[in-house]
C-alpha positions in Angstrom: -92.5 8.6 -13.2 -91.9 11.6 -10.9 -95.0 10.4 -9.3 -92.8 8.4 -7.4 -90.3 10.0 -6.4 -92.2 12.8 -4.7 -91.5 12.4 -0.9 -95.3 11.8 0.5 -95.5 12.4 4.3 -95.5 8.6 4.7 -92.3 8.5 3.2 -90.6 11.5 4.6 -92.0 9.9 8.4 -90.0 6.7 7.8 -86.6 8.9 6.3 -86.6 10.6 9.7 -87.3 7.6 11.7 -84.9 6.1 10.1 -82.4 9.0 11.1 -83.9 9.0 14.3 -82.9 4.9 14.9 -79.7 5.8 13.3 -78.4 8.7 16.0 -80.0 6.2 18.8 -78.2 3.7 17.7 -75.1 5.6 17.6 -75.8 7.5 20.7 -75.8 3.9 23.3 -72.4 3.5 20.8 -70.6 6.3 22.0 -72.2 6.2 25.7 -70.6 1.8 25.7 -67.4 3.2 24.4 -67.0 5.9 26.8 -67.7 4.0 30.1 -65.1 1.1 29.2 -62.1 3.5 28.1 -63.3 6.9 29.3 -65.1 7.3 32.6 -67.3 5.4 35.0 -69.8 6.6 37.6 -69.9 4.2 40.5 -71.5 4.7 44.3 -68.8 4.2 46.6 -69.4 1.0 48.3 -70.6 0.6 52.1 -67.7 -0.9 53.5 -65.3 1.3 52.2 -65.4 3.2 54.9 -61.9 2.9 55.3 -61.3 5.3 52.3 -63.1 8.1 54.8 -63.4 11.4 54.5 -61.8 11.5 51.1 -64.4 8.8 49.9 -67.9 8.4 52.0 -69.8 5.2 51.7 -73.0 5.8 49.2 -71.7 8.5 47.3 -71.4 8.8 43.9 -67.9 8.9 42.4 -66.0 8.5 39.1 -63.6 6.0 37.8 -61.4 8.3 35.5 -59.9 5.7 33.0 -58.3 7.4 30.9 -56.0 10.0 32.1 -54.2 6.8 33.2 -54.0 5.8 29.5 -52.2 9.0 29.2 -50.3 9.4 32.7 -49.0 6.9 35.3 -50.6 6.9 39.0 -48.8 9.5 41.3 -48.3 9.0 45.1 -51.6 10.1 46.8 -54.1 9.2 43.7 -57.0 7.4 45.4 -57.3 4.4 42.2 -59.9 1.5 41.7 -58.2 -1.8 41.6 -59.4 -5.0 40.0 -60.8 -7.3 42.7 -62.6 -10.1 42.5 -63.8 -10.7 45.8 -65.6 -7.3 46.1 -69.1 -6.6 45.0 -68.5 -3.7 42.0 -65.3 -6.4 41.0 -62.7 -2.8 42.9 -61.4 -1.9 45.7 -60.9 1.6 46.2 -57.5 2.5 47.7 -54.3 5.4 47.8 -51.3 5.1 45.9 -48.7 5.5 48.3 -45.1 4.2 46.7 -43.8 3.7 43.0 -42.3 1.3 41.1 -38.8 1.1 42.4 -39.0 2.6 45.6 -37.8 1.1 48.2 -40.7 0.8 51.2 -40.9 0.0 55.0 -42.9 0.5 58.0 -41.5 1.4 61.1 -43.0 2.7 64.5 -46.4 2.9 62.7 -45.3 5.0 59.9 -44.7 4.3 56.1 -41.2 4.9 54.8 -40.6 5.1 51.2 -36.4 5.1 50.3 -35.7 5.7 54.0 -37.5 9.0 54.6 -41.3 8.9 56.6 -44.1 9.8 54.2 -45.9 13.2 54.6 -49.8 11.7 54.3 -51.9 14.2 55.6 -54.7 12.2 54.1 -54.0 8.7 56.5 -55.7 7.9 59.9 -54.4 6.0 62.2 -51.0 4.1 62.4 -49.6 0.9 60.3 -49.7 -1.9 62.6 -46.4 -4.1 63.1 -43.2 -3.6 60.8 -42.7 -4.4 57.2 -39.4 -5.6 55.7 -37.9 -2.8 53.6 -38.9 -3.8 50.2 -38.5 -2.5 46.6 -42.0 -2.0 44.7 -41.5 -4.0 41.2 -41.4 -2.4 37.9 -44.3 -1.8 36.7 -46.3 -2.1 40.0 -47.6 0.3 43.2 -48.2 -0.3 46.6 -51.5 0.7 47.6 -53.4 1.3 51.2 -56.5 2.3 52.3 -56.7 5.9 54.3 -57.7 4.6 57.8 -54.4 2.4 59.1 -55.6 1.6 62.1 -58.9 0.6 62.2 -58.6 -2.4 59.9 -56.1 -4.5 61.7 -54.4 -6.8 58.8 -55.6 -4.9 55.8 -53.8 -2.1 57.3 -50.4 -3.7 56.7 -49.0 -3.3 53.1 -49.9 -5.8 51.0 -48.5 -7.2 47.9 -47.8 -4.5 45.2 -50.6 -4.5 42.6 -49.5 -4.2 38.5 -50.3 -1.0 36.6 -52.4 -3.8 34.5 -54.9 -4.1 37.6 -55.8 -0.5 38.5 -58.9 0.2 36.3 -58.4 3.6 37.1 -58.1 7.3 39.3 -61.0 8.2 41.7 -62.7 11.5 41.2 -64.9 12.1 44.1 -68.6 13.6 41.7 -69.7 17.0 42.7 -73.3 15.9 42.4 
């Protein structure tokens, strides 16, 4: 009887396969979990060129999603936004007014509660006027980096919901 329960190599092979299959297993687990609610890697896309210098088409970047579980977006956070019509399903674009600010455009610069926006970060100028506006609770308006160069993309769009931005950019060091 304690014939059989001597571990034989045979036996003590399959326990630490076993193990083995076990810390896999939970390994591709933890690695799932992480890039849906932690943090992405993507490669910035081609044509987001408009996102320049702060982002440069076919680098490698992060989608940091969950400091925004913990935080809200701040003015100047570069943030992936849900979009269907784009390749990776984003859009990569600045955070440039809160929920209930008041924006405009005027003379080619943004104005957020009356007062022009430092952005030492945008290129170019926004092209026409926009209606003072109030962003929504609950909602941001968002631009790309290069105003000029995209004619009506440039303008201010439509405020997206905190519900639609995935998450904050973090340009990858390598």
């Amino acid at each position: 009887m304690t014939d059989e329960l001597e571990p034989t190599p045979a036996r003590a092979r399959r326990g630490c396969l076993r193990i083995l299959v076990v810390l896999l297993a939970l390994a591709g687990a933890l690695f799932m979990v992480g890039r849906m609610f932690v943090v992405q890697r993507i490669r910035v896309p081609e044509d987001v060129t408009y996102m320049s210098p702060a982002l440069v088409p076919g680098a490698s970047a992060w989608v940091d999603k969950l400091s925004l579980r913990i935080t809200s977006p701040r003015r100047g956070d570069i943030v992936a936004v849900a979009a269907r019509s784009k390749p990776l399903g984003i859009d990569l674009l600045r955070v440039v007014a809160l929920p209930g600010e008041t924006v405009a455009a005027k003379d080619g610069k943004l104005l957020v509660d009356g007062a022009p926006v430092a952005e030492s970060y945008a290129r170019g100028e926004l092209r026409g006027a926009l209606a003072t506006r109030q962003v929504p609770r609950g909602h941001y308006l968002v631009l790309p980096d290069d105003r000029g160069a995209y004619g009506a993309r440039s303008l201010p769009r439509k405020p997206v919901s905190r519900q639609e931005i995935i998450g904050r950019i973090l340009p990858a060091s390598w």
